[in-house]
VOPA-390614 format. One record per residue (C-alpha): residue in three letters; residue number from 1; x, y, z; chain. Coordinates in Angstrom, 2 decimals, padded with zeros to 5 digits. Layout:
% residues N
<site rest="ALA" nr="NUM" x="X" y="Y" z="Z" kette="A"/>
...
***
This chain:
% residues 214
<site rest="UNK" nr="1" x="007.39" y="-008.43" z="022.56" kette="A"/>
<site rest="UNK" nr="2" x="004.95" y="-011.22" z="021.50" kette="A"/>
<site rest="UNK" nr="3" x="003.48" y="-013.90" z="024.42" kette="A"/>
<site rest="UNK" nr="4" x="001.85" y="-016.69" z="023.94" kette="A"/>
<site rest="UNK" nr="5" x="-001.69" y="-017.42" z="024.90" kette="A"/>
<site rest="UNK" nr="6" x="-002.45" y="-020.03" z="027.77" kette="A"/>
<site rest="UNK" nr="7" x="-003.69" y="-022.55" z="025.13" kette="A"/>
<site rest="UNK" nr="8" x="-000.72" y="-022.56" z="022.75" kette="A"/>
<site rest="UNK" nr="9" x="-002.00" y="-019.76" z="019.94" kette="A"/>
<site rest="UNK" nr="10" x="000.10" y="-016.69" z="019.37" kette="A"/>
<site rest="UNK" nr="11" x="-001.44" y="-013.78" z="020.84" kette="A"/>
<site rest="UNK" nr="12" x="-001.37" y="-010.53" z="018.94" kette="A"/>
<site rest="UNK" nr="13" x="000.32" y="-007.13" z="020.71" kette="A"/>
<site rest="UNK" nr="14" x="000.96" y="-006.54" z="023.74" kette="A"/>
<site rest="UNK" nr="15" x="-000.44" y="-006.46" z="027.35" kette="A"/>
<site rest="UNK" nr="16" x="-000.70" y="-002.96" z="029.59" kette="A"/>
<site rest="UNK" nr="17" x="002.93" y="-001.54" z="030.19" kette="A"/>
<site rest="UNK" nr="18" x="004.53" y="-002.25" z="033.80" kette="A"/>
<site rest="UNK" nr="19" x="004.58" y="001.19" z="035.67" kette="A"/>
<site rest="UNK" nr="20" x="006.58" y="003.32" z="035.78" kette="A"/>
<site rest="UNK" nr="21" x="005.54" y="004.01" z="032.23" kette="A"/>
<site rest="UNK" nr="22" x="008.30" y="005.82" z="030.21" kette="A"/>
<site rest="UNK" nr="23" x="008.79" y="009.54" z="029.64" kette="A"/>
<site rest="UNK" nr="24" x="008.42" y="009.92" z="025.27" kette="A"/>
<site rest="UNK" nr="25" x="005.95" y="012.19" z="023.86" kette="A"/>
<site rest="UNK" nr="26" x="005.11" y="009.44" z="021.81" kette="A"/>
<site rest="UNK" nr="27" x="003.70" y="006.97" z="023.93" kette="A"/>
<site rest="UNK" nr="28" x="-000.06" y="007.09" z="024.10" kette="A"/>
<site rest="UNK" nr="29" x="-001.46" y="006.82" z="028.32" kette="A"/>
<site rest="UNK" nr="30" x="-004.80" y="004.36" z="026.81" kette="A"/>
<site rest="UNK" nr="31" x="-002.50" y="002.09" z="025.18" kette="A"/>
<site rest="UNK" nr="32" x="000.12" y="001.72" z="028.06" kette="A"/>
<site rest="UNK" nr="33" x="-002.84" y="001.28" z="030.58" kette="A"/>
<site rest="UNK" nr="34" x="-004.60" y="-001.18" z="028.84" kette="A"/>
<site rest="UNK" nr="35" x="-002.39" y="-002.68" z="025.86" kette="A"/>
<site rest="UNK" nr="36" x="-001.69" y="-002.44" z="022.16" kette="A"/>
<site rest="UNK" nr="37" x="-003.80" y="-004.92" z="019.95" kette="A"/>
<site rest="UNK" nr="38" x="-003.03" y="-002.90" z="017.17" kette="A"/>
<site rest="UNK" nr="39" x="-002.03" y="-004.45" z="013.28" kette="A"/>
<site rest="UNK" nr="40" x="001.69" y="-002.40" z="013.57" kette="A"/>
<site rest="UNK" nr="41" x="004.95" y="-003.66" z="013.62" kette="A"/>
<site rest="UNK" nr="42" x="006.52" y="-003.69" z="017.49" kette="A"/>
<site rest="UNK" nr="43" x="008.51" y="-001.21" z="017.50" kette="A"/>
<site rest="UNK" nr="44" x="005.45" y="000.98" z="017.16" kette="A"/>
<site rest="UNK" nr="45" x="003.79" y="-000.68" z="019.88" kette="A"/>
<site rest="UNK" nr="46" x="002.04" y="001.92" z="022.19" kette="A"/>
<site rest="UNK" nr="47" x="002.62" y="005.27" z="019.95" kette="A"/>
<site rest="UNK" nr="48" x="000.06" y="007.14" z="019.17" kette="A"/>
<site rest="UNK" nr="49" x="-001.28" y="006.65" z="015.78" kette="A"/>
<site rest="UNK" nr="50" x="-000.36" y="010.86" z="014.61" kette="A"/>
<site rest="UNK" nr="51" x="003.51" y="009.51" z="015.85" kette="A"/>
<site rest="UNK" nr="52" x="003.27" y="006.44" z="013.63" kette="A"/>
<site rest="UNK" nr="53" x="002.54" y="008.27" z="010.79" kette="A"/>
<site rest="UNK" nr="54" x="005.16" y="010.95" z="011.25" kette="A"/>
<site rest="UNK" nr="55" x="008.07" y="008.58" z="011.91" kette="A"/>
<site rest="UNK" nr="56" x="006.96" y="006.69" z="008.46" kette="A"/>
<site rest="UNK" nr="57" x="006.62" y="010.07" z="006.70" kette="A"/>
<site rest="UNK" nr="58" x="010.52" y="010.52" z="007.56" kette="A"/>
<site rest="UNK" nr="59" x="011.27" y="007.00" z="005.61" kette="A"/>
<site rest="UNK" nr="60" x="008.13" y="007.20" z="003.14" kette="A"/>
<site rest="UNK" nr="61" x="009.71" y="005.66" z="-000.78" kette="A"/>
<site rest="UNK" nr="62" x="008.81" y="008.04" z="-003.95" kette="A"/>
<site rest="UNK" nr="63" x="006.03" y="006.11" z="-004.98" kette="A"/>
<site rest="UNK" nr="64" x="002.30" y="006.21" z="-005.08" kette="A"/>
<site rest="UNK" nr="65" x="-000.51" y="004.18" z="-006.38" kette="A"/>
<site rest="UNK" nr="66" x="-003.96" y="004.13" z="-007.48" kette="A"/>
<site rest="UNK" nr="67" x="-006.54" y="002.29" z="-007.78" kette="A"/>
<site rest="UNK" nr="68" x="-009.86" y="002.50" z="-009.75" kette="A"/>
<site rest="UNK" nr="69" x="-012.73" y="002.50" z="-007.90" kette="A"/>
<site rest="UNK" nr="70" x="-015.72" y="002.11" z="-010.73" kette="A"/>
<site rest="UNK" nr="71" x="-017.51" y="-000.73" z="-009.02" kette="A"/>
<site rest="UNK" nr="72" x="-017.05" y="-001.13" z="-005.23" kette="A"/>
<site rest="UNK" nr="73" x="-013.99" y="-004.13" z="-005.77" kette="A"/>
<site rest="UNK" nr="74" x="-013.36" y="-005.28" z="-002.75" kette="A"/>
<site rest="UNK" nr="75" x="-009.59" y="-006.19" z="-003.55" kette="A"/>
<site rest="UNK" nr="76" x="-008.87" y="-002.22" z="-003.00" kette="A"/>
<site rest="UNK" nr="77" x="-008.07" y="-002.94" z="000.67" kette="A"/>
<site rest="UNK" nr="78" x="-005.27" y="-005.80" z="-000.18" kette="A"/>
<site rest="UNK" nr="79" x="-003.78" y="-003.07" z="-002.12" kette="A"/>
<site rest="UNK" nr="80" x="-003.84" y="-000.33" z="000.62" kette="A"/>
<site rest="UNK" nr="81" x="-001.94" y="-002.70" z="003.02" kette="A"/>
<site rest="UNK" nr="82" x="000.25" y="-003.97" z="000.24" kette="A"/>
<site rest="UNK" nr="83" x="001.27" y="-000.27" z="000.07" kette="A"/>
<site rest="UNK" nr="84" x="001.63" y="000.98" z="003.66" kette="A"/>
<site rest="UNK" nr="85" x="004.04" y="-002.84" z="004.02" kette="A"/>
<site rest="UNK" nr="86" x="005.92" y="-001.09" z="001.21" kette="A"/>
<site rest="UNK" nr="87" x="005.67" y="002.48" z="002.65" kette="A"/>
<site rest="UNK" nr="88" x="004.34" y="003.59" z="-000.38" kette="A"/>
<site rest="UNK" nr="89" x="003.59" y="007.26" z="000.12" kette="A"/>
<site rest="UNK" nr="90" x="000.42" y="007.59" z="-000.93" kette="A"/>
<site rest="UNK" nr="91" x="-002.57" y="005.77" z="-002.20" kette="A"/>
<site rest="UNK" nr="92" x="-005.07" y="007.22" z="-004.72" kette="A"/>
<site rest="UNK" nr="93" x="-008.42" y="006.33" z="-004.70" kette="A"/>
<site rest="UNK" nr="94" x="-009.88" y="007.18" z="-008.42" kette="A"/>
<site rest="UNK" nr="95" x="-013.84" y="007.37" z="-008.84" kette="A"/>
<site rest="UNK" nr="96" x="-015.84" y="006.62" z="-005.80" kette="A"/>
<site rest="UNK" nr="97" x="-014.97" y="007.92" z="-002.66" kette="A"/>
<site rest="UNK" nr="98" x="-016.35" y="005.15" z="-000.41" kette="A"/>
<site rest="UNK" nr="99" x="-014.39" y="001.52" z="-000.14" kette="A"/>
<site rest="UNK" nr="100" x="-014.13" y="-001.41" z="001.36" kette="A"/>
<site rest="UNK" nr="101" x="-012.00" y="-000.59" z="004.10" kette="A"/>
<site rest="UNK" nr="102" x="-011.84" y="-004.38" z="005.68" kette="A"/>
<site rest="UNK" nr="103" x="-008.88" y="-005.75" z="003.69" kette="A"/>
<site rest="UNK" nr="104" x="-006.67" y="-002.98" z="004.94" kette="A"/>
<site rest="UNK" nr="105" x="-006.51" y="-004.32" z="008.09" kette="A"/>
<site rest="UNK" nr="106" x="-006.86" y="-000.77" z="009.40" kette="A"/>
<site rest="UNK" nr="107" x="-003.28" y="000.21" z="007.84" kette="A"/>
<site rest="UNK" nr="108" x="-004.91" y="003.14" z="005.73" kette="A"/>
<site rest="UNK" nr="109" x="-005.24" y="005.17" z="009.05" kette="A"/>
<site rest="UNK" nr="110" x="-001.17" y="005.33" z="009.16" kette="A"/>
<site rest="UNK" nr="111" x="-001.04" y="006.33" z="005.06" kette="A"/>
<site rest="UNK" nr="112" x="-002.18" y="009.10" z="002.75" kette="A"/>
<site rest="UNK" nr="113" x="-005.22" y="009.13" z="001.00" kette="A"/>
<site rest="UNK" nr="114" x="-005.77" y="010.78" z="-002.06" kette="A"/>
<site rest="UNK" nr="115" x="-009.16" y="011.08" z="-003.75" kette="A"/>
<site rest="UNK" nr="116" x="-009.73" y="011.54" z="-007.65" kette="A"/>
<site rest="UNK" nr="117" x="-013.15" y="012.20" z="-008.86" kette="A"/>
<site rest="UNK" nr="118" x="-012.46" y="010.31" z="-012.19" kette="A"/>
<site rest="UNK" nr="119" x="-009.38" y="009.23" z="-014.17" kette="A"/>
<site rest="UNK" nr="120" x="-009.33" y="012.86" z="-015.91" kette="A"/>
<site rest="UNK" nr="121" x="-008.72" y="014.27" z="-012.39" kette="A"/>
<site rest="UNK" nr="122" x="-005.77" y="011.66" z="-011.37" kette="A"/>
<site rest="UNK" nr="123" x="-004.23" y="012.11" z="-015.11" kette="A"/>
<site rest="UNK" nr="124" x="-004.05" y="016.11" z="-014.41" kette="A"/>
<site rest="UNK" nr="125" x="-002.86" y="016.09" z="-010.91" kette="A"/>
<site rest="UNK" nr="126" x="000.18" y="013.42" z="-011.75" kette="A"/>
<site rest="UNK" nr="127" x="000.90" y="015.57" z="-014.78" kette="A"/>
<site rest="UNK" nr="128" x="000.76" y="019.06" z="-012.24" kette="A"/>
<site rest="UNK" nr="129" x="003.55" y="016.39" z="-010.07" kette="A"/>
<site rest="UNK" nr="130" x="005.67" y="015.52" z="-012.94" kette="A"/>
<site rest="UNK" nr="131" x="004.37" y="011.88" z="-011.91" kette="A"/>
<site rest="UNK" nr="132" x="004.81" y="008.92" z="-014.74" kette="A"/>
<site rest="UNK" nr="133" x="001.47" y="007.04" z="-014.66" kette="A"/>
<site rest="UNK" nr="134" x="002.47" y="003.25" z="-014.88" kette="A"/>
<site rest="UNK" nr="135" x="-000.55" y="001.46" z="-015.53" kette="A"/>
<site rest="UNK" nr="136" x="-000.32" y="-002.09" z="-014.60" kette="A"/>
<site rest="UNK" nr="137" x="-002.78" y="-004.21" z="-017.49" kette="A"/>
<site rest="UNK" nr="138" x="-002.56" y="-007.52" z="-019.46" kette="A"/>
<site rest="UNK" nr="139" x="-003.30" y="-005.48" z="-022.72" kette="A"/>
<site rest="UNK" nr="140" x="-001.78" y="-004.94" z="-026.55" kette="A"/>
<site rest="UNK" nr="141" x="001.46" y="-003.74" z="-026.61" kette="A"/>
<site rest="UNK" nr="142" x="001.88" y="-004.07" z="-022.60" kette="A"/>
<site rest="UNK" nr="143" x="005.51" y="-004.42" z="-021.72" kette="A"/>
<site rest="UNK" nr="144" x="006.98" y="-006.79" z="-019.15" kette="A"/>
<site rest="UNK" nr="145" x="007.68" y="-005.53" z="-015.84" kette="A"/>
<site rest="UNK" nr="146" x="010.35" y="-008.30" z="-015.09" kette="A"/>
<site rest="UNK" nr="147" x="011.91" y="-006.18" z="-017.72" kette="A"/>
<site rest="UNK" nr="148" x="010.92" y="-002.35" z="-017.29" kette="A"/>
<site rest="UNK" nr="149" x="012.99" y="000.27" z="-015.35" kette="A"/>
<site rest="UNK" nr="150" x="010.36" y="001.79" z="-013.47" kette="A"/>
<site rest="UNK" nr="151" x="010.96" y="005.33" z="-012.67" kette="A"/>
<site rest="UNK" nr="152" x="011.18" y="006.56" z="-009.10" kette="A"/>
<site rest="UNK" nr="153" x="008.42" y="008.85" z="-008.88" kette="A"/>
<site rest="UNK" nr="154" x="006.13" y="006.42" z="-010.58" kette="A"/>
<site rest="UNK" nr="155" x="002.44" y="006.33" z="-010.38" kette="A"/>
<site rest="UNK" nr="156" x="001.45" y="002.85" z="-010.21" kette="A"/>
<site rest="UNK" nr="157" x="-002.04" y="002.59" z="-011.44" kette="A"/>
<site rest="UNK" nr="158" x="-004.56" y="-000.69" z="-011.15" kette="A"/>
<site rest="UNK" nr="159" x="-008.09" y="-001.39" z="-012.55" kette="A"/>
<site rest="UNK" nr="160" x="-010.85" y="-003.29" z="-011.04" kette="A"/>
<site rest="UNK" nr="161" x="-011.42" y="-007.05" z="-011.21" kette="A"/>
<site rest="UNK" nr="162" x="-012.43" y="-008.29" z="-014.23" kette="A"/>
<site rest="UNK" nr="163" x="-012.25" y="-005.12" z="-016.66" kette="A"/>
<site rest="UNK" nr="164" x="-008.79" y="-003.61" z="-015.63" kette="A"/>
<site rest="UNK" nr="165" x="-007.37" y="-000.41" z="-016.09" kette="A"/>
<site rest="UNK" nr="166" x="-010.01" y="002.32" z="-017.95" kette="A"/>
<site rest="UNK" nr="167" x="-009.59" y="003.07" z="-021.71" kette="A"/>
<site rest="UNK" nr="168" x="-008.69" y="006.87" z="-020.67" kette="A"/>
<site rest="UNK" nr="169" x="-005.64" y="006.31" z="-018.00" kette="A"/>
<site rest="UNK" nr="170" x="-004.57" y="003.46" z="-020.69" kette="A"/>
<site rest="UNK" nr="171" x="-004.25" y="006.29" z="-023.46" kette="A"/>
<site rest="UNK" nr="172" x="-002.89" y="008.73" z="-021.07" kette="A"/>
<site rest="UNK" nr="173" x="-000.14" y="006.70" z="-019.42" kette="A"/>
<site rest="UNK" nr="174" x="003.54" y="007.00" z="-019.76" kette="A"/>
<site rest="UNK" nr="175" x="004.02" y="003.09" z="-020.32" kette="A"/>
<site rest="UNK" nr="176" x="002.01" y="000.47" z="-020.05" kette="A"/>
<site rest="UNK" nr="177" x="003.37" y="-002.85" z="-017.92" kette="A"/>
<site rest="UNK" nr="178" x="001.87" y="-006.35" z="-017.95" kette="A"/>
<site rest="UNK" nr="179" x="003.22" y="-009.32" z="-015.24" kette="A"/>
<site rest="UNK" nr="180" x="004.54" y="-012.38" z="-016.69" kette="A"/>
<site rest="UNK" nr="181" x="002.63" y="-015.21" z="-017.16" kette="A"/>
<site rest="UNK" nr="182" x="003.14" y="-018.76" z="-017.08" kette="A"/>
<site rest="UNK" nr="183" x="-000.19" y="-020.68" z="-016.72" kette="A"/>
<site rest="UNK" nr="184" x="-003.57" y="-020.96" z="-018.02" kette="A"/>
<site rest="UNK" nr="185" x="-005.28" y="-018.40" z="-016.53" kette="A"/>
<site rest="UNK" nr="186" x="-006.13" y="-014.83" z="-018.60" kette="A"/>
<site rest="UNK" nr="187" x="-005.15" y="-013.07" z="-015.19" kette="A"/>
<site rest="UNK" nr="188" x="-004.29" y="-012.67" z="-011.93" kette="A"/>
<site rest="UNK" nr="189" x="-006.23" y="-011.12" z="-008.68" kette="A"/>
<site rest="UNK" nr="190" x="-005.71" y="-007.44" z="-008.93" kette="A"/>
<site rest="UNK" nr="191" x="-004.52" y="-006.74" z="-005.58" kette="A"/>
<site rest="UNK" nr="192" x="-001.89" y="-010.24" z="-006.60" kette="A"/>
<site rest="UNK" nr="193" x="-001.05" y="-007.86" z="-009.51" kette="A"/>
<site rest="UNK" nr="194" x="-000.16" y="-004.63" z="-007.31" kette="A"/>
<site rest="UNK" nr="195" x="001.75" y="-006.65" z="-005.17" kette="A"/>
<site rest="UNK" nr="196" x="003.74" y="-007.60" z="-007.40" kette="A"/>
<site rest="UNK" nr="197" x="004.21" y="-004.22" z="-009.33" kette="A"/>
<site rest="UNK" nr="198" x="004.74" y="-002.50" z="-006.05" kette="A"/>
<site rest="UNK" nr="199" x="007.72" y="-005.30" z="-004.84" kette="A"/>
<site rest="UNK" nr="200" x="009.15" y="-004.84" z="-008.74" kette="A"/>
<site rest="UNK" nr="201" x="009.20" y="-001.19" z="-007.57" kette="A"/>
<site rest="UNK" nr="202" x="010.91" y="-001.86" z="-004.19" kette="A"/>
<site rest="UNK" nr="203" x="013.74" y="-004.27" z="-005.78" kette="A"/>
<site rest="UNK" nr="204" x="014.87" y="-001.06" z="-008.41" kette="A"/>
<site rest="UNK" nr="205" x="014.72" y="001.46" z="-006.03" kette="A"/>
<site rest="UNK" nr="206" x="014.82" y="000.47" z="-002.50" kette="A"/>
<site rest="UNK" nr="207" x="017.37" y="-000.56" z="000.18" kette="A"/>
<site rest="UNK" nr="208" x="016.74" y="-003.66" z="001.24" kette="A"/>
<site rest="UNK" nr="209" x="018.56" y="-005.26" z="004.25" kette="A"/>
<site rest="UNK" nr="210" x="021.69" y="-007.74" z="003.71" kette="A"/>
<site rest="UNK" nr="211" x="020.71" y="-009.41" z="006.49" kette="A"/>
<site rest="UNK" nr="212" x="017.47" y="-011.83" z="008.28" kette="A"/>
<site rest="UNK" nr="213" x="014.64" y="-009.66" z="008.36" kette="A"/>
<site rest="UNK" nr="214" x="013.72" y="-010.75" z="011.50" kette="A"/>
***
């Protein structure tokens, strides 16, 4: 359902439908009249956004994530579309409720967003779920994730850039992971790091296709 542009580059989405348009509840009139631009894969292409979101609720995985928000990092985004590519089912934003929304490519209107005043708040409500918190840190004592079952209803928990996960979800979580390293660098880009922890996820608990994903 791609085309091609007239001078060679791949054009994004789709043009207005041909008319007749089809009969499905689904289909949103703006889009088929004047074309889906939209970031989603193309099978979505011309639902309405409220459809989107309730055919991914039917195939959401048993995970969630969170992500500190102490200092306006600007890698939250990368994680937010890391997640909905992973159909995480919901993100958690802990401390401030504004964030840079840009680096989510405008995926976080087709997830859930949960909001946490502070890390006491996001420690109490996974405890209320019978959620492990997983926090993903380079710290003392951290354990491999290459080699750490990570449970299904997991909690996957990130810091900011630079200072990493906060002393109090480090104390309060159920284990504490740390991603391989091979280099000389101390760390990795946080939203490299949830990436990865979120993929470690999907390869323990997800089906994934035999065959060519595309």
């Amino acid at each position: 359902m791609r085309s091609a542009a007239a001078d060679g580059a791949r054009e994004v989405g789709v043009g207005p439908h041909p008319e007749p348009w089809p009969e499905d509840p689904r289909l949103d009139p703006a889009l088929l009249a004047a074309g889906d631009r939209r970031n989603v894969e193309d099978r979505f292409r011309y639902w309405r956004r409220e459809a989107i979101i309730a055919e991914l609720d039917e195939h959401r995985h048993d995970l969630h994530v969170a992500i500190e928000n102490l200092e306006h990092d600007a890698n939250i985004g990368s994680v937010v579309r890391t997640a909905n590519a992973f159909a995480v089912a919901a993100f958690h934003i802990v401390g401030r409720r504004r964030w840079n929304r840009r680096g989510a490519m405008v995926t976080d209107r087709y997830q859930h967003e949960i909001h946490h005043p502070d890390a006491a708040h996001l420690i109490a409500w996974a405890r209320a779920q019978g959620r492990p918190l997983i926090a993903i840190d380079l710290v003392e004592g951290a354990q491999p994730i290459e080699r750490t079952p990570l449970p299904r209803n997991a909690v996957l928990v990130v810091g900011q850039e630079g200072p990493g996960v906060s002393a109090e979800i480090l104390a309060a979580a159920d284990t504490v992971v740390g991603i391989t390293q091979f280099g000389s660098t101390r760390s990795i880009n946080v939203a490299a790091a949830a990436a990865i922890a979120m993929h470690s996820w999907i390869l323990q608990h997800a089906e994934v296709p035999a065959g060519p994903l595309r």
